[in-house]
BADO-86167 format. One record per atom (N, C-alpha, C): x, y, z. Coordinates in steps of 0.2 Angstrom, whole numbers, plus 5000, padded with zeros to 4 digits. Example, Ala and Ser with C-alpha at 12.3 -4.5 7.8 and 13.67 -1.06 7.14 Angstrom:
BEGIN
506649725039;506249785039;506649845039;506449895035;506849955036;506450005039;
END
This chain:
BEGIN
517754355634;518154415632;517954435625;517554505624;517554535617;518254565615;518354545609;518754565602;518354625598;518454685598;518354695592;519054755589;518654775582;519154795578;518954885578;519454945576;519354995578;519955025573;519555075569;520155125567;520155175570;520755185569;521055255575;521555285568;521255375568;521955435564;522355465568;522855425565;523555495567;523855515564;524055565567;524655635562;525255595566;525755605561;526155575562;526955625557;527255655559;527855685555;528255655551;528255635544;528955605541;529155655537;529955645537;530555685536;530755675530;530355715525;530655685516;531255685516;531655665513;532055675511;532555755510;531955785506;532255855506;532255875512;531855885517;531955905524;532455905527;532655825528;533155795532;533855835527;533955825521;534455875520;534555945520;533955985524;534056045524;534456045532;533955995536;534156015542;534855985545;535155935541;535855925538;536255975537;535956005532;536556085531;536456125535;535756125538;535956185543;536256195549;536356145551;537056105556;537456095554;537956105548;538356095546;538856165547;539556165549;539956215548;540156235542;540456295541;540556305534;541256265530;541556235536;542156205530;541556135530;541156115536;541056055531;540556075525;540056095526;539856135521;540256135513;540456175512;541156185509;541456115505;541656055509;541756015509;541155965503;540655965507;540055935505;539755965496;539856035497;539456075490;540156045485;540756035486;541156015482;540955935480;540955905483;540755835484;540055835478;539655885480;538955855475;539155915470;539455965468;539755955460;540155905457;540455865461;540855815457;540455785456;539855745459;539455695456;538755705454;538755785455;538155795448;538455865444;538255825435;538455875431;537955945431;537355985435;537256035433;537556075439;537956045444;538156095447;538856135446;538856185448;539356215445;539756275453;540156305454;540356325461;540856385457;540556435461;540856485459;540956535465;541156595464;541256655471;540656665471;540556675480;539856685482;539956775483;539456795482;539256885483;539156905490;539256955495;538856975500;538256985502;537756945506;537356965508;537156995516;536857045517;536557105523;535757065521;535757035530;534957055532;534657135532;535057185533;534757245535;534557275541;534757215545;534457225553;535057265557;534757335560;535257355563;535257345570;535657355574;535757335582;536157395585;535757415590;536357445597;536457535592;537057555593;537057615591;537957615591;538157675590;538857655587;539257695595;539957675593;540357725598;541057705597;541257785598;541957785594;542457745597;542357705601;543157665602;542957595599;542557575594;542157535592;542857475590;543257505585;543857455584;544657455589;544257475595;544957465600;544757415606;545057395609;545157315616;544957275611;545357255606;544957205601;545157135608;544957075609;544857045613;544956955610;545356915612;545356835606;545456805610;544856755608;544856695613;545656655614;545556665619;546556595623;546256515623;547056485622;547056425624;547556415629;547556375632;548156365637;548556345634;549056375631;549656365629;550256405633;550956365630;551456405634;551456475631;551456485626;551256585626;550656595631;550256575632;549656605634;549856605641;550156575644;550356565653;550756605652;551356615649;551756655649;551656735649;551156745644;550856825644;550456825647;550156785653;549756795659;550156815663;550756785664;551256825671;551556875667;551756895664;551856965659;551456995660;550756985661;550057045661;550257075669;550657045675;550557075681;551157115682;551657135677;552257165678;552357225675;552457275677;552757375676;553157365672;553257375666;553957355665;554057405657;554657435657;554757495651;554357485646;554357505641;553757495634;554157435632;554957465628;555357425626;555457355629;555757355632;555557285637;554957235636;554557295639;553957225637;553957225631;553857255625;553757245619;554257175617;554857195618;555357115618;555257055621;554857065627;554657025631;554256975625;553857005626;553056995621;553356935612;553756965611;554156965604;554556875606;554956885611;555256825613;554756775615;554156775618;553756725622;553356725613;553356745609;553056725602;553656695600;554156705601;554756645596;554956595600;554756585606;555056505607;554856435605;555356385606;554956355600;554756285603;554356245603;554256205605;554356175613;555056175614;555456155619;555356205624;555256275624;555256305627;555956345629;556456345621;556956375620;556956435616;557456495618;557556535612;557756515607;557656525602;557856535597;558456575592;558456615596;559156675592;559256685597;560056715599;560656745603;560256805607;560656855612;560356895614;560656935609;561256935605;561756995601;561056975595;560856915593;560556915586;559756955587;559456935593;558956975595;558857055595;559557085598;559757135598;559557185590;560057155587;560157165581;559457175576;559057105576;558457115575;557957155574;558057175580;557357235586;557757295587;558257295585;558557365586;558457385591;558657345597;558757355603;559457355607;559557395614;560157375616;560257315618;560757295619;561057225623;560557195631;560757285634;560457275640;559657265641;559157305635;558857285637;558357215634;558757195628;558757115629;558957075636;559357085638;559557045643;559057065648;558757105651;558457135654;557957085652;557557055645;557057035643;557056975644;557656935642;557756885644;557656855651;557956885655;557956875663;557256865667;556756905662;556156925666;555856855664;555756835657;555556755654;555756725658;556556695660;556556645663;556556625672;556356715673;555756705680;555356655680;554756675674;554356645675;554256575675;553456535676;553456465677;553156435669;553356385666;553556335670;554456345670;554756335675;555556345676;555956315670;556556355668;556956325663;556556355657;556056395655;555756415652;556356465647;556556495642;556856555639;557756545638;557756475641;558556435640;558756455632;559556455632;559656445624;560056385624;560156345630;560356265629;560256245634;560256175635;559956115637;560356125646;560856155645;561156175652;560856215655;561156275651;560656335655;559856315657;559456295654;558956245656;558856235663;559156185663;559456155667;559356205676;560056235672;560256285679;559856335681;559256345677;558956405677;558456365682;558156285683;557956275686;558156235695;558756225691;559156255700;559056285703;559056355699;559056435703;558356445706;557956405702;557256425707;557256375712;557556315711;557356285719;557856315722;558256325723;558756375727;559356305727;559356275723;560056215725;560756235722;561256225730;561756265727;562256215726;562156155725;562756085726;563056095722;563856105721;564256125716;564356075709;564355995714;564455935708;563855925705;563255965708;562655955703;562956005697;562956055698;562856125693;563556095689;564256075693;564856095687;564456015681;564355985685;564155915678;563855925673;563155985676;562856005672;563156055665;563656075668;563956145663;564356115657;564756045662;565256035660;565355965656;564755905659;564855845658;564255825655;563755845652;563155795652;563055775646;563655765641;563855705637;564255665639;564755665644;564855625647;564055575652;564055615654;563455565657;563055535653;562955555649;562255525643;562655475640;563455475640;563855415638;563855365645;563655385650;563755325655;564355305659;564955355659;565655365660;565655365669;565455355672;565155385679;565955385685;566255325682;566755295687;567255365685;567255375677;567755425676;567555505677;567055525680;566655565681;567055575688;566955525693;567155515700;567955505701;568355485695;568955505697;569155595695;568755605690;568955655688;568855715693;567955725697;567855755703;568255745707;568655685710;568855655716;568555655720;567855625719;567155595722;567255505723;566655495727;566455435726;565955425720;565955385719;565455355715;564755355715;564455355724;563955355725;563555435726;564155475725;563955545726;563955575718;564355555713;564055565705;563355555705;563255485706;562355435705;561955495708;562055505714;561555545718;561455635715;562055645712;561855725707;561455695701;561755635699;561155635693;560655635693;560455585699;559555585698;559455645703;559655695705;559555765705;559455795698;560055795692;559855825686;559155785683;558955705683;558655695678;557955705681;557855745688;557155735693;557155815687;557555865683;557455905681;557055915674;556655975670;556355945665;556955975658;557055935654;557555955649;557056005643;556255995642;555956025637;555256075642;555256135645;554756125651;554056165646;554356185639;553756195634;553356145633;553556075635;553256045632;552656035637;552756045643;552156045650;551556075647;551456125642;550956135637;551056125630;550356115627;550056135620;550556185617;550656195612;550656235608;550056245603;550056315601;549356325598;549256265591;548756245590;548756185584;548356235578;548456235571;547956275568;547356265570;546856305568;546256315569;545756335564;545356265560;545056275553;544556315554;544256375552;543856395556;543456445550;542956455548;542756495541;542356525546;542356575548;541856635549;541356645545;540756635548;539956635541;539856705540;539956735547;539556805548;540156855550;539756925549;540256985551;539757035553;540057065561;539657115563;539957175561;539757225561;540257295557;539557345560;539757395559;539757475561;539457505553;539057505553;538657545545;538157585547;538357645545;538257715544;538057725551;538357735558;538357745566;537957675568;537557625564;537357555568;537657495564;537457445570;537757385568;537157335564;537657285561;537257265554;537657195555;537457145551;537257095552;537557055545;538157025543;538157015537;538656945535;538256915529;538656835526;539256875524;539656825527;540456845526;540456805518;540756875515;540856845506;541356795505;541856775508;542156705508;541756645511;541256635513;541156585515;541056535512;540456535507;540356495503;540356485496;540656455490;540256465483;539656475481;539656485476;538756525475;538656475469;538156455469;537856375467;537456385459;537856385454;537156385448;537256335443;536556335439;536456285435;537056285430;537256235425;537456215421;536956225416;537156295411;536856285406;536856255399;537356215400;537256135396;536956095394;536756075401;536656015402;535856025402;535656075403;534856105402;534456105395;535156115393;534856115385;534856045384;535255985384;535255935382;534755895387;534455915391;533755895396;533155915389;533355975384;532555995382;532755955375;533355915374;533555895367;533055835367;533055795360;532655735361;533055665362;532955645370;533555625372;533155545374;533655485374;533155435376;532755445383;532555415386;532255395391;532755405398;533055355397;533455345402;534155405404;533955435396;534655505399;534055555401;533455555399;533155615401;533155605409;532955545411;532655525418;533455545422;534055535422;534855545425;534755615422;534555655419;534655715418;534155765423;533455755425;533055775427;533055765435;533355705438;533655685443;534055705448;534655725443;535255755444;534955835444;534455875440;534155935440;533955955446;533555905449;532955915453;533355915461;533955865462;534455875466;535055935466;535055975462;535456035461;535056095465;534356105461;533956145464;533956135471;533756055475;533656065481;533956075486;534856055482;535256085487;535456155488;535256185482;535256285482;534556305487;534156255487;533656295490;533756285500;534056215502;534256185507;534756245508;535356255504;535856305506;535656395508;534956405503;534656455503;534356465512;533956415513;533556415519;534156425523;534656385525;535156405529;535556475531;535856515525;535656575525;535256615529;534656605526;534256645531;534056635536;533856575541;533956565548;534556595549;534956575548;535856615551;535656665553;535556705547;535356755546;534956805550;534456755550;533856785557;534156785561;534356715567;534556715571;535056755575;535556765568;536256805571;535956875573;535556925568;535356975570;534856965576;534356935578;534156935583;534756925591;534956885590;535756885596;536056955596;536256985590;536357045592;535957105592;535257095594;534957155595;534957145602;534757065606;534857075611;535657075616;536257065612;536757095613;536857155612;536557215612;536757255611;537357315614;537457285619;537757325625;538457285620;538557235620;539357205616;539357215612;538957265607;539257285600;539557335604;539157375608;539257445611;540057445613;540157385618;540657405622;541257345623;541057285620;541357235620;541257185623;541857125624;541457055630;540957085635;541557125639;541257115647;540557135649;539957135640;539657195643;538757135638;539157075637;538757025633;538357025640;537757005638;536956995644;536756935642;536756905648;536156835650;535756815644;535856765642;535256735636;535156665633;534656675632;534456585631;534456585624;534356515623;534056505616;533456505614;532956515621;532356505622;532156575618;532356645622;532456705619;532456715612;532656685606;532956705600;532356665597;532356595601;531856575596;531156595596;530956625602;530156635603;530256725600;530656755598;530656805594;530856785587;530856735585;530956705577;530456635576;530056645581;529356605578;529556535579;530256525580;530556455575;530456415585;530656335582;530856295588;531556305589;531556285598;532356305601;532856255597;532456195594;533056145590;533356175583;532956225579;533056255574;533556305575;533556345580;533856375584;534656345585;534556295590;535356265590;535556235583;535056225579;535556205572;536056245571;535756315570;535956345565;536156385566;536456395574;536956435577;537756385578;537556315577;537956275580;538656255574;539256265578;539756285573;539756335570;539356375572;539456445566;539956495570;540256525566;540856585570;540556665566;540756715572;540456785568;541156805570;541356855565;541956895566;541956975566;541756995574;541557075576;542257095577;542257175578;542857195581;543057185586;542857125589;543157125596;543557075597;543557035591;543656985590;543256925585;543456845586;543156795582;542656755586;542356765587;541756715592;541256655588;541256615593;540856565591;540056595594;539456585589;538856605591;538556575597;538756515599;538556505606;538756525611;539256565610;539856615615;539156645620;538756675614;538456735619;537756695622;537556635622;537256595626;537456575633;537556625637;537856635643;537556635648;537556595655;537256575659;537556645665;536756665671;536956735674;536956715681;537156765684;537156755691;536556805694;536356805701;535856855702;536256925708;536056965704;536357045709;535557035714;535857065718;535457095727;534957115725;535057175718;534357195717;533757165712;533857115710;533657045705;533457055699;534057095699;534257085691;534757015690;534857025683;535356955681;536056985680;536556945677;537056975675;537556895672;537756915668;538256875664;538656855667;538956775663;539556755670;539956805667;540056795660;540656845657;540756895658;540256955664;540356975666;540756985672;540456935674;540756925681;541656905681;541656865676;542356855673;542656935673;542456975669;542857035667;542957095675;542657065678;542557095684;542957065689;543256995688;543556965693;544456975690;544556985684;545057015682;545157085682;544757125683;544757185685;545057185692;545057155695;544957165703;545857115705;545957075700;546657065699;547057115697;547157135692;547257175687;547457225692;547157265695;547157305701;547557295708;547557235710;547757215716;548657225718;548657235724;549457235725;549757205723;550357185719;550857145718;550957065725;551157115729;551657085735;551157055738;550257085739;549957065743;549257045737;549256985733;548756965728;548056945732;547556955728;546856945734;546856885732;546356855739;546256765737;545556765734;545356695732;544856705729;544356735734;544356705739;543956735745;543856815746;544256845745;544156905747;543956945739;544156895734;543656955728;543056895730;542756855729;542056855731;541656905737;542156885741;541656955745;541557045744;542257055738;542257125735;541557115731;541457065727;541257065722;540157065724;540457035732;539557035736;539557105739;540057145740;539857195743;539657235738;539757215730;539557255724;538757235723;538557195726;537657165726;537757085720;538357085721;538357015716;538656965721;538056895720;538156855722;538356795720;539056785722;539356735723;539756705727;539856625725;540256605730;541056605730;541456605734;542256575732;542256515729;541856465728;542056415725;541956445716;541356485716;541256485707;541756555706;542056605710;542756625709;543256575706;543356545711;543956495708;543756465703;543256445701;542956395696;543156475688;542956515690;543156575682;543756605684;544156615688;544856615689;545256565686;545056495688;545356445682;545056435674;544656465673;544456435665;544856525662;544956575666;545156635663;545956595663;546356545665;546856545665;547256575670;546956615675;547456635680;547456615685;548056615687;548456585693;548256595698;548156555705;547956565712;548156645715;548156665722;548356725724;549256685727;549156625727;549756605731;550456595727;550156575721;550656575713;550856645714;550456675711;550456745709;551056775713;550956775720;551256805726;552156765725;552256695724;552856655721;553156705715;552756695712;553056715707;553456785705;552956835708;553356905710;553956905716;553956865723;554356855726;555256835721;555256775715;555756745713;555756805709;555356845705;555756885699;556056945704;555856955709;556157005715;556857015717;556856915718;557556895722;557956895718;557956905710;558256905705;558656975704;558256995706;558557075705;559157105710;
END
């Protein structure tokens, strides 16, 4: 066997330092961001953090139109507000009313209780009695049941009333005894009904199968840390492209400490002075480059968005990341840095910049089209639907194929649940009990 020896060149990529911190920041959200340029003022002396100024790429997009600041549109979470002004959105119901409606389902609290009287509500809203109570009724239609109670009883009975249970010794204990029962009195519960014993037992675990908090069945909204980097705006009829002036401090040297680098200093303070200098710079220059990819990126996403400056969500088109970045020279990884975590604040709302990286479905005639469209299209076609007779997914998938869009009933349901709306069969429940109520 020959051995022999052979040199071989390769290129080979290493990540200086300064690199790896650029592309650090440029993955970084603005509170961490924020977070970090505080952290390297405290531990080096030439930096200094001050109000940052606005800057405009100058890239315009799309063209204007006058309802530009109207359907402003915000992202939901599945919360007890949010489910509850979901079944609120499929009811006729006077201005006043619904307005109360709306006002109440923003003030319950936790538990999924009112908070104020119907006389203190009244008072408040400068409305009549009737039609708070009117407002009130309509809430504790809705699900989840015992929703809009103003105590642990009514509660209670209000989720009675929706299963239909009429059993006397369940409801009087409820109204009448359930401090007694939470004391465990049951024998004197039973002499006092002039019941058995075994028939008390059997209403309680009727009451306790009931839920005492039914707000807690959801989330309540949690804050949400959230610094907007960018902002789309309407300038002079187009849209523009701009660093939100709250984002970040604006980074400059300490002229101090500058002087005292050119003093005749030992050695070892020049070297911690020059160190510490050379670090300052490169995190303005690090913060600088991020800016402008942002910057690039955002404005190329919305020249290809152009239709959703125009017209809002339902009108966002099909797009990759592939797209953005083969119009900005850059790699697709460059790309997701520095869209990643970022939020732009347009009139239609708060979005996050992956938002518009939307996967499409194919029309008949082979064009593409947005799920989000297809979403605003699938609530359109709710929105519209009979009360008494709800469409099922089924029959808008096939409204939706006679339109030349193709999809299935399964990815109907699949965007009918991530929209938060309820089945055809809910829906149809739901209207039947606010009905029987009446």
């Amino acid at each position: 066997m020959d051995i022999s020896l052979a040199a071989q060149q390769q290129q080979k990529l290493q990540l200086t330092p300064q690199m790896r911190q650029s592309m650090e920041i440029l993955q970084m959200s603005s509170l961490e961001l924020n977070e970090f340029m505080k952290q390297q003022a405290t531990d080096n002396p030439f930096i200094e953090l001050q109000p940052s100024k606005e800057v405009s790429m100058n890239r315009h997009v799309g063209s204007t139109n006058p309802d530009w600041w109207l359907n402003v549109e915000h992202a939901s979470e599945t919360t007890l507000e949010s489910v509850l002004l979901e079944q609120l959105a499929y009811m006729k119901l006077d201005r006043a009313v619904l307005s109360l409606c709306r006002w109440m389902i923003g003030n319950l609290d936790d538990k999924g209780y009112l908070l104020h009287s119907k006389e203190e509500i009244a008072a408040l809203k400068g409305a009549s009695y009737k039609q708070v109570s009117d407002a009130v009724g309509i809430i504790q239609s809705f699900e989840p049941h015992g929703v809009g109670a103003s105590t642990l009883a009514e509660c209670l009975i209000l989720q009675l009333r929706q299963q239909q249970e009429s059993d006397s010794l369940v409801i009087n204990l409820i109204q009448h005894d359930l401090l007694t029962i939470a004391q465990g009195k049951l024998r004197q519960l039973a002499e006092n009904y002039g019941t058995e014993l075994s028939d008390i037992q059997a209403a309680i675990e009727k009451i306790s199968s009931l839920h005492p908090r039914p707000g807690a069945l959801y989330g309540r909204e949690k804050p949400q840390y959230i610094i907007p980097d960018l902002q789309l705006r309407q300038v002079d009829g187009k849209f523009e492209v701009f660093l939100d002036p709250s984002t970040l401090p604006h980074i400059t040297i300490n002229p101090s400490y500058l002087s005292i680098m050119e003093q005749n200093v030992s050695k070892d303070v020049h070297r911690y002075l020059k160190k510490n200098w050379q670090a300052a710079r490169e995190l303005m220059g690090s913060i600088e480059r991020r800016k402008v990819t942002l910057l690039k990126a955002a404005a190329v996403i919305f020249e290809l968005q152009a239709a959703f400056c125009r017209k809002g969500v339902s009108h966002i088109r099909p797009m990759t990341m592939k797209q953005v970045a083969d119009d900005l020279h850059m790699h697709e990884s460059t790309v997701s840095r520095a869209i990643n975590h970022k939020y732009i604040r347009t009139p239609w709302g708060l979005y996050a910049l992956k938002y518009f990286f939307v996967s499409s479905i194919k029309h008949a005639d082979g064009t593409m089209v947005s799920a989000i469209y297809m979403k605003e299209r699938i609530r359109e076609y709710i929105a519209a639907e009979k009360p008494d007779s709800p469409l099922s997914d089924q029959q808008i998938a096939s409204l939706l194929t006679s339109e030349g869009l193709l999809i299935s009933r399964r990815t109907v349901t699949k965007y009918r649940e991530q929209m938060n709306v309820r089945s055809s069969t809910v829906r149809k429940q739901s209207l039947m009990r606010h009905n029987g109520k009446k």
